[in-house]
PDB file of N, CA, C and O in Angstrom:
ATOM      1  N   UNK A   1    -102.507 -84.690 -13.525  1.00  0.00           N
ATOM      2  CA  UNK A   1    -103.450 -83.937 -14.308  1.00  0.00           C
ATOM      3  C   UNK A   1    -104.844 -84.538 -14.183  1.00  0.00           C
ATOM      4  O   UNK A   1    -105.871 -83.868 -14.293  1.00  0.00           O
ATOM      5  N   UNK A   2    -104.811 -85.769 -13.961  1.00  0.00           N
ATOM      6  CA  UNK A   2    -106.190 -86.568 -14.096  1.00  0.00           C
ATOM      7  C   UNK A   2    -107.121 -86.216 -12.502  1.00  0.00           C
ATOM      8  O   UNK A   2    -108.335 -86.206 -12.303  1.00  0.00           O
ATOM      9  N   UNK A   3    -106.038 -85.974 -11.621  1.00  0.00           N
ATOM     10  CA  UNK A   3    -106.426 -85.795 -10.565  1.00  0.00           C
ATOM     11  C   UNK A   3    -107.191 -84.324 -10.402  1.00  0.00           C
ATOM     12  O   UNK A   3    -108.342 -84.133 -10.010  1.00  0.00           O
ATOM     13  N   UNK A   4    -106.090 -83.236 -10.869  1.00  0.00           N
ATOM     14  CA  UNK A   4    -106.792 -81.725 -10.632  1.00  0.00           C
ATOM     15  C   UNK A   4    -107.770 -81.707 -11.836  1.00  0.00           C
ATOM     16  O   UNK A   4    -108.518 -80.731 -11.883  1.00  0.00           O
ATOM     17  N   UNK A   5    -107.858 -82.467 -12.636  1.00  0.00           N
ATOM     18  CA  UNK A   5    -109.598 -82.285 -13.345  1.00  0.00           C
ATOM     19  C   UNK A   5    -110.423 -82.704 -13.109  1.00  0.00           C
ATOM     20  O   UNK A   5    -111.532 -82.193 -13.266  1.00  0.00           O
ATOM     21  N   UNK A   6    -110.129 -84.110 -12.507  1.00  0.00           N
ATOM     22  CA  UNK A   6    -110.963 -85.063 -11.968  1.00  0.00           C
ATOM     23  C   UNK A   6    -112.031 -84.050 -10.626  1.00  0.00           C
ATOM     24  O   UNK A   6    -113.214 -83.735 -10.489  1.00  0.00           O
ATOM     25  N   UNK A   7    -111.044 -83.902 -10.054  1.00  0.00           N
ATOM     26  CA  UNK A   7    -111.197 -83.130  -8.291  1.00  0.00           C
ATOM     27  C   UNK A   7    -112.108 -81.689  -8.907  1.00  0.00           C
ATOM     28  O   UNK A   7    -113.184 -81.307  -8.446  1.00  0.00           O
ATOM     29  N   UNK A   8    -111.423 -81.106  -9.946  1.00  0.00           N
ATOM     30  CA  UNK A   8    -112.239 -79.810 -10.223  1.00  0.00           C
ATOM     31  C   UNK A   8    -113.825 -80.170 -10.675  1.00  0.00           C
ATOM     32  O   UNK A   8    -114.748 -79.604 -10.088  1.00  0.00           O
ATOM     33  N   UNK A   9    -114.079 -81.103 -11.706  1.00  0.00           N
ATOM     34  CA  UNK A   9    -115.444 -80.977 -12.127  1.00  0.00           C
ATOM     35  C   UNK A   9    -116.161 -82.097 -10.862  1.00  0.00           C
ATOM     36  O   UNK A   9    -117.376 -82.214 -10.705  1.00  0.00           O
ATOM     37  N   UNK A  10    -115.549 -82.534 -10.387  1.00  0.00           N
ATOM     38  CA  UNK A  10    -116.272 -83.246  -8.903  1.00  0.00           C
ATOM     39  C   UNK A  10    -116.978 -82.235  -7.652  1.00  0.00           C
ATOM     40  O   UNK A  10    -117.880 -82.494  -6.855  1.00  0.00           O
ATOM     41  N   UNK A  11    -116.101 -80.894  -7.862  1.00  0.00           N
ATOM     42  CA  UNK A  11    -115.947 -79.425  -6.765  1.00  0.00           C
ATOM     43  C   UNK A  11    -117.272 -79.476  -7.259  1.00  0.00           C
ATOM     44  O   UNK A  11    -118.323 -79.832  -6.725  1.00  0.00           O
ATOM     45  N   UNK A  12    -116.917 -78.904  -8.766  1.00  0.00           N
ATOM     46  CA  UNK A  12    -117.983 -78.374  -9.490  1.00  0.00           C
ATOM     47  C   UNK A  12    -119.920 -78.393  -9.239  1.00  0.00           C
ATOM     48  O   UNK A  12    -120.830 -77.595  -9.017  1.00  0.00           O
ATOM     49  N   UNK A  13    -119.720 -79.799  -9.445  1.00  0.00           N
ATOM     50  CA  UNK A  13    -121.004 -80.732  -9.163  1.00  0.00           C
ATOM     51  C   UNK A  13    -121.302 -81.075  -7.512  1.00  0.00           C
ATOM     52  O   UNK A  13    -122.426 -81.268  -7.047  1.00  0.00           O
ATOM     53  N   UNK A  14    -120.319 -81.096  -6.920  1.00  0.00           N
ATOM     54  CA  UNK A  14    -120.722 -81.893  -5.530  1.00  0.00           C
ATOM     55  C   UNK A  14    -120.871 -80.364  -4.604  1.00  0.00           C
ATOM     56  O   UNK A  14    -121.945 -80.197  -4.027  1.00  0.00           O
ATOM     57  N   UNK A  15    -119.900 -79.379  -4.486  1.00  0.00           N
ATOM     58  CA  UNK A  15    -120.429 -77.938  -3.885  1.00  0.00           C
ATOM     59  C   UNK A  15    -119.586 -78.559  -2.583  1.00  0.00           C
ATOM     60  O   UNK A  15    -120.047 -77.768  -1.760  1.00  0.00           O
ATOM     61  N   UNK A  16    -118.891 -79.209  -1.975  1.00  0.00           N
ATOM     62  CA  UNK A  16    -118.142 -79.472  -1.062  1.00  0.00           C
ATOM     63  C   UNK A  16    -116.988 -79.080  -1.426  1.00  0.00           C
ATOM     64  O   UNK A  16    -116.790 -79.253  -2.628  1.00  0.00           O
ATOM     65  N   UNK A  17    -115.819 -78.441  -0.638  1.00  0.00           N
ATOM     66  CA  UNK A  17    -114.316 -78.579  -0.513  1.00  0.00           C
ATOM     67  C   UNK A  17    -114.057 -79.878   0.048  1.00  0.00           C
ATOM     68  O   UNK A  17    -113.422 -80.768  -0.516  1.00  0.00           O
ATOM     69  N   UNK A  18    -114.672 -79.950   1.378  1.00  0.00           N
ATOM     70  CA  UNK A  18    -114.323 -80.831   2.303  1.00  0.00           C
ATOM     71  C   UNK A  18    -113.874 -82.581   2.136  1.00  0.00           C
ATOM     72  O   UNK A  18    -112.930 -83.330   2.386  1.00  0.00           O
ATOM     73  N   UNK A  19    -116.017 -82.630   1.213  1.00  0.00           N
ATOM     74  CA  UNK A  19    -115.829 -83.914   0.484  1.00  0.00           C
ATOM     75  C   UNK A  19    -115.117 -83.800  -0.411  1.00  0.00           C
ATOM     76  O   UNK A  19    -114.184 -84.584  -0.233  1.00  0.00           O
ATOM     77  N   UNK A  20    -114.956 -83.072  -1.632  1.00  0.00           N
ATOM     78  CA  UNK A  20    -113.976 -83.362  -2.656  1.00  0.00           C
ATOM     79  C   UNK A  20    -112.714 -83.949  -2.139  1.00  0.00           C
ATOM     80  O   UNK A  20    -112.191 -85.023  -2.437  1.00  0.00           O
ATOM     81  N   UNK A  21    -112.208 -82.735  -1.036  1.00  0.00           N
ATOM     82  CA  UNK A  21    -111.210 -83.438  -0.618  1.00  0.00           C
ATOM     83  C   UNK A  21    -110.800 -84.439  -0.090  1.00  0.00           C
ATOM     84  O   UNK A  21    -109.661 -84.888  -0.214  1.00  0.00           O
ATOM     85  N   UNK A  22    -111.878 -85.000   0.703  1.00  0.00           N
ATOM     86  CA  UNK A  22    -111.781 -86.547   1.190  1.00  0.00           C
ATOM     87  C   UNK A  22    -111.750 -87.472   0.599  1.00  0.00           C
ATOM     88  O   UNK A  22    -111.120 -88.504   0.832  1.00  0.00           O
ATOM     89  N   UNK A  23    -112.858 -87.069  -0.778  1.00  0.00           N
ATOM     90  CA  UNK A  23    -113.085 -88.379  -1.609  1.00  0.00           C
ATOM     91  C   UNK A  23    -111.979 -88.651  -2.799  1.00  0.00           C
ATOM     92  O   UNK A  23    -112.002 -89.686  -3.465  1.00  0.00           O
ATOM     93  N   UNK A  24    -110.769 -87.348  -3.039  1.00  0.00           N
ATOM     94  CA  UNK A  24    -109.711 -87.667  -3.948  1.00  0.00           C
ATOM     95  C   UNK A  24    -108.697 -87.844  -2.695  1.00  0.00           C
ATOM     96  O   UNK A  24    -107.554 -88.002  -3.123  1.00  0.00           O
ATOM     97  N   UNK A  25    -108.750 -87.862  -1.555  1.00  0.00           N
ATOM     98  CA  UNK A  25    -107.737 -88.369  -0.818  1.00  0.00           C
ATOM     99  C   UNK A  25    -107.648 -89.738  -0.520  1.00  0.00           C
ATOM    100  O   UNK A  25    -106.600 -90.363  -0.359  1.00  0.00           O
ATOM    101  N   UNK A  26    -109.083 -90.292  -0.435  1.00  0.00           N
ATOM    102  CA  UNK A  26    -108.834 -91.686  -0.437  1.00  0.00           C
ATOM    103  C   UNK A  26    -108.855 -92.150  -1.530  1.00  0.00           C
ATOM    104  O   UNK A  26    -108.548 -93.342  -1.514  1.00  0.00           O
ATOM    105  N   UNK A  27    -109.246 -91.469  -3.221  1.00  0.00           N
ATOM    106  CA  UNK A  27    -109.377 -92.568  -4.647  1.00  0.00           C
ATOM    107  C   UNK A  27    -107.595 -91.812  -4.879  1.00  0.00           C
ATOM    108  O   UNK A  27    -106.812 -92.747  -4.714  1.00  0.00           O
ATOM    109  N   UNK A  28    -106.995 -90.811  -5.114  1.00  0.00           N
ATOM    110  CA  UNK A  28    -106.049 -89.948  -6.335  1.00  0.00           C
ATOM    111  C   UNK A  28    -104.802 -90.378  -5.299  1.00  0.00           C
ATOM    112  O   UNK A  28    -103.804 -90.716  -5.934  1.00  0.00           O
ATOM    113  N   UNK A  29    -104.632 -90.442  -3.771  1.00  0.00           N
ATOM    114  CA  UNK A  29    -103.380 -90.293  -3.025  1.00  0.00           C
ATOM    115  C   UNK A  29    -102.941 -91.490  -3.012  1.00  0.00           C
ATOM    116  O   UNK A  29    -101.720 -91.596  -3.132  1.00  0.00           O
ATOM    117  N   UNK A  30    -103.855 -92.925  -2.849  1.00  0.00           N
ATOM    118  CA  UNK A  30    -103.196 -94.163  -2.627  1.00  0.00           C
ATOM    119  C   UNK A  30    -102.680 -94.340  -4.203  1.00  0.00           C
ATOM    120  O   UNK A  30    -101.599 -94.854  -4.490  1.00  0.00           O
ATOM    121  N   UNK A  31    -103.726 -93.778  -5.265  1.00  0.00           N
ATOM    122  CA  UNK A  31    -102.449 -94.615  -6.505  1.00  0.00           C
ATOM    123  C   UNK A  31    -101.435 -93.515  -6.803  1.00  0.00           C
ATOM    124  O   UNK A  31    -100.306 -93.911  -7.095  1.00  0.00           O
ATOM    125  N   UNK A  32    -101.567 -92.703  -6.787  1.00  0.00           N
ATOM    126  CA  UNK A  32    -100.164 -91.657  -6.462  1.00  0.00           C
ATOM    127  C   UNK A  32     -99.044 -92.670  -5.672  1.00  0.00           C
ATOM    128  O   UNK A  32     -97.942 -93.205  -5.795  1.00  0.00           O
ATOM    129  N   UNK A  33     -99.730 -92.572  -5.138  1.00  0.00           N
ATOM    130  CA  UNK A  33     -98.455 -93.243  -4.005  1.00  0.00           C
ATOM    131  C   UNK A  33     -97.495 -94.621  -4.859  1.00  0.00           C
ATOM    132  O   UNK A  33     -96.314 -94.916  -5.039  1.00  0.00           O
ATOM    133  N   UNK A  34     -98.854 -95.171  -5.204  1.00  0.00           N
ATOM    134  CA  UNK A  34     -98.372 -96.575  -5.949  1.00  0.00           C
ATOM    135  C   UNK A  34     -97.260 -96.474  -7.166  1.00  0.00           C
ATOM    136  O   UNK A  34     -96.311 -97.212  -7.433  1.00  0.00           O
ATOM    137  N   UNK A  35     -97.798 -95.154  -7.861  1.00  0.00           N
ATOM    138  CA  UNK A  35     -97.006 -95.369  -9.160  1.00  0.00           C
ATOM    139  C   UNK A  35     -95.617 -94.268  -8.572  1.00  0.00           C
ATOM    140  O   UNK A  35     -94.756 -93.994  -9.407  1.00  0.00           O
ATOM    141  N   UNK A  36     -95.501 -93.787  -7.379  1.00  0.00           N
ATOM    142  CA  UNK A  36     -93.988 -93.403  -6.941  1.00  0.00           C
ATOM    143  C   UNK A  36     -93.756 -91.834  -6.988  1.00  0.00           C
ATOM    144  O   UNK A  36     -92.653 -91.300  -7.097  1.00  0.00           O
ATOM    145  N   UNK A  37     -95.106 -91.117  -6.878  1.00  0.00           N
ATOM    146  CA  UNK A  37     -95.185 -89.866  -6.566  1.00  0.00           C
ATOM    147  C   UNK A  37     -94.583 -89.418  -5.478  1.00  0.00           C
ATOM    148  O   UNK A  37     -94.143 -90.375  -4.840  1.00  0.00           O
ATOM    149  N   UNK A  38     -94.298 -88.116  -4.830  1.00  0.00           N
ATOM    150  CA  UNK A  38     -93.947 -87.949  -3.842  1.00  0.00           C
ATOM    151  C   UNK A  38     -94.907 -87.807  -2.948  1.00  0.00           C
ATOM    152  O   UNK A  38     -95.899 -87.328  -3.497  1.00  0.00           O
ATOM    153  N   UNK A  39     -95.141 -88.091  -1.316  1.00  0.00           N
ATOM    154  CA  UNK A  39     -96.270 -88.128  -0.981  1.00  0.00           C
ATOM    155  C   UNK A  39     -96.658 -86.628  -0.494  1.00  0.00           C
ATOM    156  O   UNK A  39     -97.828 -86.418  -0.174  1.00  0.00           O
ATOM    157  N   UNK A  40     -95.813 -85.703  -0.439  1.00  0.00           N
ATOM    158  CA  UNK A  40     -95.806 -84.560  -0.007  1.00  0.00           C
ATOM    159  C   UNK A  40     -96.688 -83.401  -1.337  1.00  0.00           C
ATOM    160  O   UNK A  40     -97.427 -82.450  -1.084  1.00  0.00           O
ATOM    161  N   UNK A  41     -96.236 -83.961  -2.826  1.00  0.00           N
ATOM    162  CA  UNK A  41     -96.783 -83.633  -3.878  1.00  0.00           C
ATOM    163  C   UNK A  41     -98.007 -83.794  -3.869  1.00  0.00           C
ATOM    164  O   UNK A  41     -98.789 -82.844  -3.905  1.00  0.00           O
ATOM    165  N   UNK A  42     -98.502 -85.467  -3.801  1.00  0.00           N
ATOM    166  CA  UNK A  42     -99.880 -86.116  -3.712  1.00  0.00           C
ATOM    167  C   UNK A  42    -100.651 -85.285  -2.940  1.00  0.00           C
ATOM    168  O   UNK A  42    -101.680 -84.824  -3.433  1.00  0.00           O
ATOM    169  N   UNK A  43    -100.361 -85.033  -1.902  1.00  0.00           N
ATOM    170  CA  UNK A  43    -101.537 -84.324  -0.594  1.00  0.00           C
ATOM    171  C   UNK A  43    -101.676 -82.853  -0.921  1.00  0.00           C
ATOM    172  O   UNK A  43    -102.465 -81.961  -0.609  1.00  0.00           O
ATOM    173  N   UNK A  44    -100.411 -82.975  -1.803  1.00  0.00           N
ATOM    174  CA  UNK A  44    -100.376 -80.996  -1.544  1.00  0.00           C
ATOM    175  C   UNK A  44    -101.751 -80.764  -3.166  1.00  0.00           C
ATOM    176  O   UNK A  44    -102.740 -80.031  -3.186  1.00  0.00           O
ATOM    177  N   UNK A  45    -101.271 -81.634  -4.195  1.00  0.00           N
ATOM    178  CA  UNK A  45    -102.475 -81.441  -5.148  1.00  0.00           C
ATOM    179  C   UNK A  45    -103.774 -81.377  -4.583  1.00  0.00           C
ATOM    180  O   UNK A  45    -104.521 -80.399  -4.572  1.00  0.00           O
ATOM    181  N   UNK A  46    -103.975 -82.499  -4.117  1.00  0.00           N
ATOM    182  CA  UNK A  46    -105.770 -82.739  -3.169  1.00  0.00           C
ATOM    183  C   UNK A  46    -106.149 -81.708  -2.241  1.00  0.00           C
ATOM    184  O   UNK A  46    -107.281 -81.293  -1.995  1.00  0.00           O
ATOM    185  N   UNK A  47    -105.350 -81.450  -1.893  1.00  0.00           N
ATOM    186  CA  UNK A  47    -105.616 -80.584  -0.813  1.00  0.00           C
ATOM    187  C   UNK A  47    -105.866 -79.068  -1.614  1.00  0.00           C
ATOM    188  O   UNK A  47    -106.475 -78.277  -0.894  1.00  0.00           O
ATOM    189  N   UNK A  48    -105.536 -78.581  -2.843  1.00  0.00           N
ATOM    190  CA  UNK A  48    -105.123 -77.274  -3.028  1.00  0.00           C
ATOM    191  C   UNK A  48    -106.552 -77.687  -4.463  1.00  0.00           C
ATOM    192  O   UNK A  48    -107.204 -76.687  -4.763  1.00  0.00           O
ATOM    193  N   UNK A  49    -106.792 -78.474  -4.919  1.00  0.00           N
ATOM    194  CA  UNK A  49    -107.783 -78.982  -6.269  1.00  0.00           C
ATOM    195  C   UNK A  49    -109.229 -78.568  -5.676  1.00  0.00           C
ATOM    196  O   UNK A  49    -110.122 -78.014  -6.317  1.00  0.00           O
ATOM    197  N   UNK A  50    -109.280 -79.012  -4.110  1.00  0.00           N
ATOM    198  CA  UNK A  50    -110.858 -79.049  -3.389  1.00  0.00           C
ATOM    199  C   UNK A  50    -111.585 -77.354  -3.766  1.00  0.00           C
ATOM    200  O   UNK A  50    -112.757 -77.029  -3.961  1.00  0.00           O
ATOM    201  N   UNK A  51    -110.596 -76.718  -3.757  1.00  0.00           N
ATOM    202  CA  UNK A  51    -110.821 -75.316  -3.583  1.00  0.00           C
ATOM    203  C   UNK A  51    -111.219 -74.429  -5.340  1.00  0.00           C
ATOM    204  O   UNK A  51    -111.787 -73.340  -5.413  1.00  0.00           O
ATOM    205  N   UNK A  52    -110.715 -75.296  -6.628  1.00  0.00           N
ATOM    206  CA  UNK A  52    -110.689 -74.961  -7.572  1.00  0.00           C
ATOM    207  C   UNK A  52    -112.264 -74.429  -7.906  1.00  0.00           C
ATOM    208  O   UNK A  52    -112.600 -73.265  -8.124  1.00  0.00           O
ATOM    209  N   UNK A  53    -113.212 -75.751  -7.878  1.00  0.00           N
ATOM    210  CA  UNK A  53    -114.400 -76.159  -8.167  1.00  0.00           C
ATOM    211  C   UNK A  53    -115.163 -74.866  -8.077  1.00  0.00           C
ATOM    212  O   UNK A  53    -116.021 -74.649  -8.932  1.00  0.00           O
ATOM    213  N   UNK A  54    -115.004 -74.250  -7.412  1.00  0.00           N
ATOM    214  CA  UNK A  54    -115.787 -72.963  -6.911  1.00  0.00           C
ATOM    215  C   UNK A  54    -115.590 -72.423  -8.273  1.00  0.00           C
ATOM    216  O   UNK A  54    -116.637 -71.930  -8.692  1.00  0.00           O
ATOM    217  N   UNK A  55    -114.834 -72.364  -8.915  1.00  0.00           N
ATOM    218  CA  UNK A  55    -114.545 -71.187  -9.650  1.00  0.00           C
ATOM    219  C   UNK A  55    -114.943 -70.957 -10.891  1.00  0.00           C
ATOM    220  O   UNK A  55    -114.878 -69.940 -11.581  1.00  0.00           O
ATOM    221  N   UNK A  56    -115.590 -72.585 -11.210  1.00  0.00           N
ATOM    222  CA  UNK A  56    -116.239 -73.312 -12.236  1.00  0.00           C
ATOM    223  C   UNK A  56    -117.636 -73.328 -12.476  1.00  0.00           C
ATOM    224  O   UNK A  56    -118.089 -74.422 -12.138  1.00  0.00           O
ATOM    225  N   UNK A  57    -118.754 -72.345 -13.050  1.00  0.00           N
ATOM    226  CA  UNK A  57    -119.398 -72.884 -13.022  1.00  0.00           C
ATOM    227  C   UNK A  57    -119.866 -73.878 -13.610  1.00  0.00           C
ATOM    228  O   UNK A  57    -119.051 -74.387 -14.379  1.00  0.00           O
ATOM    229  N   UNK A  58    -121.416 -74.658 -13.547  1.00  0.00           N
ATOM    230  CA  UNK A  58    -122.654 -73.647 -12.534  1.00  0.00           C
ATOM    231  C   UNK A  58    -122.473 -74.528 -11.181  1.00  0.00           C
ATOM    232  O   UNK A  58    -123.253 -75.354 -10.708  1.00  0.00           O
ATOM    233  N   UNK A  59    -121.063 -74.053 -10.648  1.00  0.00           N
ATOM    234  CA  UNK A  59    -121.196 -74.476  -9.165  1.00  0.00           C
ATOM    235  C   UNK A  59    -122.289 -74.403  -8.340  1.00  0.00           C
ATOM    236  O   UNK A  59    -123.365 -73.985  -8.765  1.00  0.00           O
ATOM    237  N   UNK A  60    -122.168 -74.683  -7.460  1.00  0.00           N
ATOM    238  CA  UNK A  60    -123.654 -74.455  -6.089  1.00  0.00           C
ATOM    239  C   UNK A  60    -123.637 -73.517  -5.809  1.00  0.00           C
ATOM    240  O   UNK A  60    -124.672 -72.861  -5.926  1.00  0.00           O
ATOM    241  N   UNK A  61    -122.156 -72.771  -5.149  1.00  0.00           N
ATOM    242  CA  UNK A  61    -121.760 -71.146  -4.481  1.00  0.00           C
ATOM    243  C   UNK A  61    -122.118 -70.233  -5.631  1.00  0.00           C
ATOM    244  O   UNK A  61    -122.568 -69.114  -5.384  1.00  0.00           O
ATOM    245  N   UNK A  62    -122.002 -70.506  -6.449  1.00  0.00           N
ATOM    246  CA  UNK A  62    -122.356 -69.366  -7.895  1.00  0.00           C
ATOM    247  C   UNK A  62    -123.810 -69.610  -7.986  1.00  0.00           C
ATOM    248  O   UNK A  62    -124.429 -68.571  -7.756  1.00  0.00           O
ATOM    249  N   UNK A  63    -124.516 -70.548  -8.224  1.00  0.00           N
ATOM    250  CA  UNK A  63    -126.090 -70.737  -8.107  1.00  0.00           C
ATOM    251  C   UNK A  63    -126.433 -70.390  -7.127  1.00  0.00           C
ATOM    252  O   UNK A  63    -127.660 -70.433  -7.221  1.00  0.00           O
ATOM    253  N   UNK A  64    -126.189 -70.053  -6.189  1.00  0.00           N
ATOM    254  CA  UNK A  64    -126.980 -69.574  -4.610  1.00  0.00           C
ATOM    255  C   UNK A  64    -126.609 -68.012  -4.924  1.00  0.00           C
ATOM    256  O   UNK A  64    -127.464 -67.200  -4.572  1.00  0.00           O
ATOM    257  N   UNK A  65    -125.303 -67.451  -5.613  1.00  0.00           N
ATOM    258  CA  UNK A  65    -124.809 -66.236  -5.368  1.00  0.00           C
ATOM    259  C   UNK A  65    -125.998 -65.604  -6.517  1.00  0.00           C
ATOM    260  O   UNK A  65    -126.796 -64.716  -6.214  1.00  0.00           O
ATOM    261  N   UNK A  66    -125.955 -66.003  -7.346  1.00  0.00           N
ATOM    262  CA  UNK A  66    -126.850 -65.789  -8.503  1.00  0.00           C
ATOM    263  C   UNK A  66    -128.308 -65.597  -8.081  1.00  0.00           C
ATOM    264  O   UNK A  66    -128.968 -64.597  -8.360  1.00  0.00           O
ATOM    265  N   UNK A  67    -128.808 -66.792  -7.288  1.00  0.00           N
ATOM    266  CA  UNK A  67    -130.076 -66.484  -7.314  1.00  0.00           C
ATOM    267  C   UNK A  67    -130.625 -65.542  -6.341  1.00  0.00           C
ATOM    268  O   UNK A  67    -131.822 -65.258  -6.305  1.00  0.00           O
ATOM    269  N   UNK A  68    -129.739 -65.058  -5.548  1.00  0.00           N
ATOM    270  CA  UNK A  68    -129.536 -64.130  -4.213  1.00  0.00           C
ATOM    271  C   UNK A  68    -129.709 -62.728  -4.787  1.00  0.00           C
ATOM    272  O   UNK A  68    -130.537 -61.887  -4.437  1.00  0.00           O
ATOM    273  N   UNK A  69    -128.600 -62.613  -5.912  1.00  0.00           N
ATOM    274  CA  UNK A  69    -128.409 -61.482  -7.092  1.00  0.00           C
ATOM    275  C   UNK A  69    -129.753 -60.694  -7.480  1.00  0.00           C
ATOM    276  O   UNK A  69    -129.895 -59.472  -7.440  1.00  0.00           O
ATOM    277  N   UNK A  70    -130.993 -61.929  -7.978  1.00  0.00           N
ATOM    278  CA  UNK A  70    -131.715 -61.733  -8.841  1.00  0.00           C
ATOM    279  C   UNK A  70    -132.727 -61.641  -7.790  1.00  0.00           C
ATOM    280  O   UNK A  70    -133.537 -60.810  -8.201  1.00  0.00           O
ATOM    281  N   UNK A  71    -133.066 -62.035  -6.733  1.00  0.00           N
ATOM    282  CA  UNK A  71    -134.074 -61.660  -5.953  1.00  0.00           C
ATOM    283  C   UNK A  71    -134.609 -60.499  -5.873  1.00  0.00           C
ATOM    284  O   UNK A  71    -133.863 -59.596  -5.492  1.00  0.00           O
ATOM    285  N   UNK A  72    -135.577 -60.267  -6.094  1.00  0.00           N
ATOM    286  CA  UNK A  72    -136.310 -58.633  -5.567  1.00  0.00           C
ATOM    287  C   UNK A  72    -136.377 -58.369  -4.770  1.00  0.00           C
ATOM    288  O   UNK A  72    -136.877 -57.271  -4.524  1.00  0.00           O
TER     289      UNK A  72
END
């Protein structure tokens, strides 16, 4: 849980999938691993969390879509 909130308001703010996903693959997967997660679970969260952020605003993709909106 700490991970897909963590990863979501990180989406949120940072406007990357890519990085989100890199940067909870190297902090959320090694202690996953540690405390005896499955590793197939671990990757499959990170991997599927990067994509949430969007959906949240005031993401970046929603601030660009927005200000695109309002243009004359």
């Amino acid at each position: 849980m700490a991970t897909v909130i963590g990863a979501t308001a990180f989406k949120a703010i940072c406007g990357s999938s890519g990085a989100t996903t890199a940067t909870f693959t190297a902090v959320a997967v090694p202690q996953m691993d540690r405390y005896g997660y499955d590793k197939r679970m671990s990757t499959g969260i990170v991997a599927t969390v990067g994509t949430l952020g969007v959906l949240i605003p005031p993401s970046v993709v929603l601030i660009i879509y927005g200000s695109s909106r309002n243009s004359p």
